[in-house]
N, C-alpha and C positions, 0 to 999 in steps of 0.2 A: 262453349258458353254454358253456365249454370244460371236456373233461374228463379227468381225466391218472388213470393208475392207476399204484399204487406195487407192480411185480411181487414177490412175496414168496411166492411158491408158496399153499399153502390159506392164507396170513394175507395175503395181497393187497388191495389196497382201492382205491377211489376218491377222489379232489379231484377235487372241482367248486368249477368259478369261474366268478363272475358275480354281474350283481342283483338283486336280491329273493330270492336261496333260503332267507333265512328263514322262508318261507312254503311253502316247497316241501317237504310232509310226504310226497307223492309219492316223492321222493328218499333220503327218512330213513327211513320206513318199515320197506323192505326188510333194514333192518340191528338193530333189533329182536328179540331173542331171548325177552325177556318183553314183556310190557305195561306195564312201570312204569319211571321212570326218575327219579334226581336229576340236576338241574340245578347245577352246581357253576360260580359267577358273583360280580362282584366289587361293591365302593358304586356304582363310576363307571359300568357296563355295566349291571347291573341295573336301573336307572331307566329307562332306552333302550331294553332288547332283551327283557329278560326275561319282561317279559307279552305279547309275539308269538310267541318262541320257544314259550313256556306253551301257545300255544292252536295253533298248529301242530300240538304234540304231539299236544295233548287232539282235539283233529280226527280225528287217525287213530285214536283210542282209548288214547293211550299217560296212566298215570295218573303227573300231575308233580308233585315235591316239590322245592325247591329251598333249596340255601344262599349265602346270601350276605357273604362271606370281606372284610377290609377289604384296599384295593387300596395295591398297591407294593411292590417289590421287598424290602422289610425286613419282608415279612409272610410270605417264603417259607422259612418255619420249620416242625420239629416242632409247637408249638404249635398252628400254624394249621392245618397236615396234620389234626390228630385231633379240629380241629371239621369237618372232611370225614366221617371218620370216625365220630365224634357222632351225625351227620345221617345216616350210614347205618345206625346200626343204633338210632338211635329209630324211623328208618319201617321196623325190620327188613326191611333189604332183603336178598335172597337173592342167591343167585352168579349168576343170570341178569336180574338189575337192569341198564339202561345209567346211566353214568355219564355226564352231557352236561359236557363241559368249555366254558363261553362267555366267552371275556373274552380277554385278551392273553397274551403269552407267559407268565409268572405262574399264570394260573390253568387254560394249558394242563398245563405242568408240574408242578404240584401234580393237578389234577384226575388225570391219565394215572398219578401213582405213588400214588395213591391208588387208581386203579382195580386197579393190579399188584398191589397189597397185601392189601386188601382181601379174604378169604374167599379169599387167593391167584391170584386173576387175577378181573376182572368185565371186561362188555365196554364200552368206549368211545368216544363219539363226541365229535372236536375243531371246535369252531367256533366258528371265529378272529375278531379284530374287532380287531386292529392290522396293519397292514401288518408290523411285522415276524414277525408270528405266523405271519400268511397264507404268508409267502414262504419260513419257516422250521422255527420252533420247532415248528408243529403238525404239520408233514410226519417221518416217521423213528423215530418210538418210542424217543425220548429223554426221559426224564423225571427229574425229581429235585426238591431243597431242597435253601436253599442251609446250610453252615457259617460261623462266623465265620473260616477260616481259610482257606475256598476256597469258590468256586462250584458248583454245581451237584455236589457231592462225594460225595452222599446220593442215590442212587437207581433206575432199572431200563432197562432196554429194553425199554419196552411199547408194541406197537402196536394203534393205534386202528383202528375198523372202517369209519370213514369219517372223511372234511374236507371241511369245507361250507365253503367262503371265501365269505362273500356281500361283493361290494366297496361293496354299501351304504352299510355300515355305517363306511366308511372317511369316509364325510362328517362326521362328527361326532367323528371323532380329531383331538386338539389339530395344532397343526404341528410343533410339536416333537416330537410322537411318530412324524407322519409323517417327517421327516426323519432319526428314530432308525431307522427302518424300512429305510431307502433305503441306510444302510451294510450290510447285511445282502443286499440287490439287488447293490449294487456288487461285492459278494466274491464273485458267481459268476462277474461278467467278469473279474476279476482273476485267479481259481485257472484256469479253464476254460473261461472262453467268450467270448474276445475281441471274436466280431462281436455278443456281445449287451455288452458291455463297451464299441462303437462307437456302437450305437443309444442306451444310455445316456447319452452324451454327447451327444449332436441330439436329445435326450427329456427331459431330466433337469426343464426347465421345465416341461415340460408334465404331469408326477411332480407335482410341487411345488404346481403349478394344478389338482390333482385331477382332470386328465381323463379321463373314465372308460375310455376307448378304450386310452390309456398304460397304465392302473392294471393291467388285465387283462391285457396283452402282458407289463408287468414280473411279475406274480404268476404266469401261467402260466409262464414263462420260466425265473422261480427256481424252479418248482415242477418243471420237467422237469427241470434240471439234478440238485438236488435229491433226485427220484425216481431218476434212473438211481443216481446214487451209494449209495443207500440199498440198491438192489438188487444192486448188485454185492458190498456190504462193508456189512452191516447192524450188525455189532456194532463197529467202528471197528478192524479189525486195521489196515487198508491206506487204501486212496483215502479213507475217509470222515475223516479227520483233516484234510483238506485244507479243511473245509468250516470247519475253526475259524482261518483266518487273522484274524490281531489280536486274536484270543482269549484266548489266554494274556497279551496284554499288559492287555488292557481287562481280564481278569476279577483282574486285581490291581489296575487304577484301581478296580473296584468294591467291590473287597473293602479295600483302603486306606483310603480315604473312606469308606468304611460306604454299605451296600447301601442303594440310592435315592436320593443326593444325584446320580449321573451316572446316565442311561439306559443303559441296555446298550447300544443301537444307539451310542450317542455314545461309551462306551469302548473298543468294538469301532471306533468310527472311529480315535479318536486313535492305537489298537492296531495298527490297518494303517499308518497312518504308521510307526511303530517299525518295525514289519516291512519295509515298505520302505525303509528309512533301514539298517539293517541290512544287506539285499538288496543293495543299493546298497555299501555298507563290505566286503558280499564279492566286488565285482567283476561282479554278475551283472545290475545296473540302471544302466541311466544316469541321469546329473542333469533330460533330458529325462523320460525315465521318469517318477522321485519327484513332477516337478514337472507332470507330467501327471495323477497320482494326486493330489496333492491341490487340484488346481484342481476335478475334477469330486466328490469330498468336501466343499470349500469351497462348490460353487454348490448341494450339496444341503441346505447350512445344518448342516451338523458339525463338529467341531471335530476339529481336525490336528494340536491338541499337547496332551498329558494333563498333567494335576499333579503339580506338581514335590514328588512322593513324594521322599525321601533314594533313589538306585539299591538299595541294599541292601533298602530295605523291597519296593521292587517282588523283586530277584530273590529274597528268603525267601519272598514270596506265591507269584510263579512257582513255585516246586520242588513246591507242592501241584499243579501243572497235570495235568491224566491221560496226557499223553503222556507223563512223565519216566519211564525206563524205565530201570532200572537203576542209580538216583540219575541219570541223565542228562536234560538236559535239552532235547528234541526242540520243534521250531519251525516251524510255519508259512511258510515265507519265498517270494519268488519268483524263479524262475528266468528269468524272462522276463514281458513282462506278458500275460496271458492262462495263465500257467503256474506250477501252485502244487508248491510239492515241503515235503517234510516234512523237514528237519533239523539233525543237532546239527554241525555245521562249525563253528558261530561259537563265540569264544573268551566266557567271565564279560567283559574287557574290552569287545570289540568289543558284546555284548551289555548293554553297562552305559553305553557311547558312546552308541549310538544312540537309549538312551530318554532320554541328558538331553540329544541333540540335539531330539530333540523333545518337550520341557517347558516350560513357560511357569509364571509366577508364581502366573497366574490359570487356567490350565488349559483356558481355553477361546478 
């Protein structure tokens, strides 16, 4: 087990990574402020993890309640938020209830702005079961649901009291998810961390072959990256915007197509090709560069070119992006590779160029 703490003065906390800690009530314990806790878990996860998590709990004496939300990113609605809600106050749970959020990126976000919400803050713990949750969504006290006219549009800065990444649980994610995961790994060598942006490239197979040795190096890695940036810039004035490269492009591939037909990780891939093709258009990438970023995209089994949306429908979904600041519309792009900068330089042209440079028919 490795263990990383996300410095945040008295709201500080741990990720632990490694196998088997779903069984490690040892760990959990300590973060407990009552004895009772709902379990907030999705169709797919539930079957698999939920009556170990359950007896874990009940091990140390924690009394469990759980609900189970149907799984996919078109369920990350009001609707579904207030069967969270429901469930907490048929077991009238009090402000000192934990919240266990267990499932994937999905029902960490919903779980955590449920817990924000709720009686005004409850406490929360994240434990992740997608590689791209582990390596991301569940670290930062980011939380929300989505609208139909932007992502993630709806929701809080709340952070959780712990992350249990058990890499167990990574045996039993489709491959497609693991490969949605792996765009999410990639965007920390890209923004920031070139020599882990090297080893990803001499690794990426052995990612892909579930070695468990790899799994952990990349989790802790995006996890440290991750945490530093979390702690310098917690609410996103400054560095923490960097962490959404391809963001703004993907979360219009998702919101175009209707939430759930493309994984996130997979419109954040296609997302960073625009950004880099962009990048590239302002003189700051070479054709080596681009062509470097999507060979190792390519071997992680993602797609490099998004659907071929009309430009207009991507930039009217863009303008909802949270970076637009001033009707302006601020950008993820690179300066170099290993080097992510935030900005508005690029022209509606050049920025309308480069996403039907990269579109295809079939989107994938």
């Amino acid at each position: 087990m490795q263990t990383l703490t996300v410095s945040l003065a008295e709201r500080s906390y741990p990720i632990h990574i490694g196998p088997g800690l779903l069984e490690r009530g040892d760990l959990i314990a300590p973060h407990f402020k009552q004895k009772k806790a709902l379990v907030v878990t999705n169709t797919t996860v539930a079957p698999l993890y939920l009556e170990r998590l359950a007896a874990t709990l009940a091990a140390i004496g924690i009394e469990v309640a759980s609900v189970v939300l149907p799984d996919g990113e078109q369920y990350k609605t009001w609707e579904t938020l207030n069967t969270i809600f429901d469930a907490l106050l048929a077991g009238r749970s009090e402000r000192g209830t934990t919240l266990v959020a267990l499932g994937g990126g999905v029902i960490g976000d919903m779980g955590g702005f449920a817990a924000a919400c709720y009686q005004r803050g409850m406490p929360f713990i994240q434990v992740p079961t997608t590689l791209l949750s582990q390596v991301d969504s569940s670290v930062g006290g980011k939380t929300a649901i989505n609208h139909p006219l932007g992502k993630n549009m709806i929701g809080a800065f709340y952070q959780p009291k712990l992350v249990l990444a058990d890499i167990a649980t990574l045996d039993t994610l489709p491959d497609r998810e693991l490969s949605a995961g792996l765009a999410e790994v990639i965007k920390y060598g890209l923004i920031r961390d070139l020599p882990f942006l090297v080893w990803l490239e001499a690794n990426i197979e052995r990612l892909l072959r579930r070695d468990r040795e790899a799994l952990i190096e990349a989790v802790h890695r995006s996890c440290a990256n991750k945490a530093e940036v979390v702690a310098a810039d917690e609410r996103e004035a400054g560095e923490r915007a960097l962490l959404n490269l391809g963001h703004t492009f993907g979360h219009a591939i998702e919101a175009g197509m209707g939430y759930g037909v493309w994984l996130h990780g997979e419109a954040v891939a296609a997302g960073t090709m625009m950004a880099v093709e962009l990048s590239r258009r302002l003189g700051w990438l070479t054709d080596a560069d681009v062509s470097r970023v999507d060979s190792l995209l390519q071997r992680a089994g993602l797609p490099v070119q998004g659907p071929r949306l009309a430009a207009g429908t991507y930039l009217e979904l863009m303008q909802h992006d949270k970076k637009v600041q001033d009707g302006v519309l601020r950008l993820v792009l690179l300066a170099g590779i290993g080097r992510g900068v935030v900005s508005d330089a690029a022209t509606t042209d050049q920025i309308e160029a480069a996403i039907m440079a990269r579109c295809a028919e079939t989107g994938r």
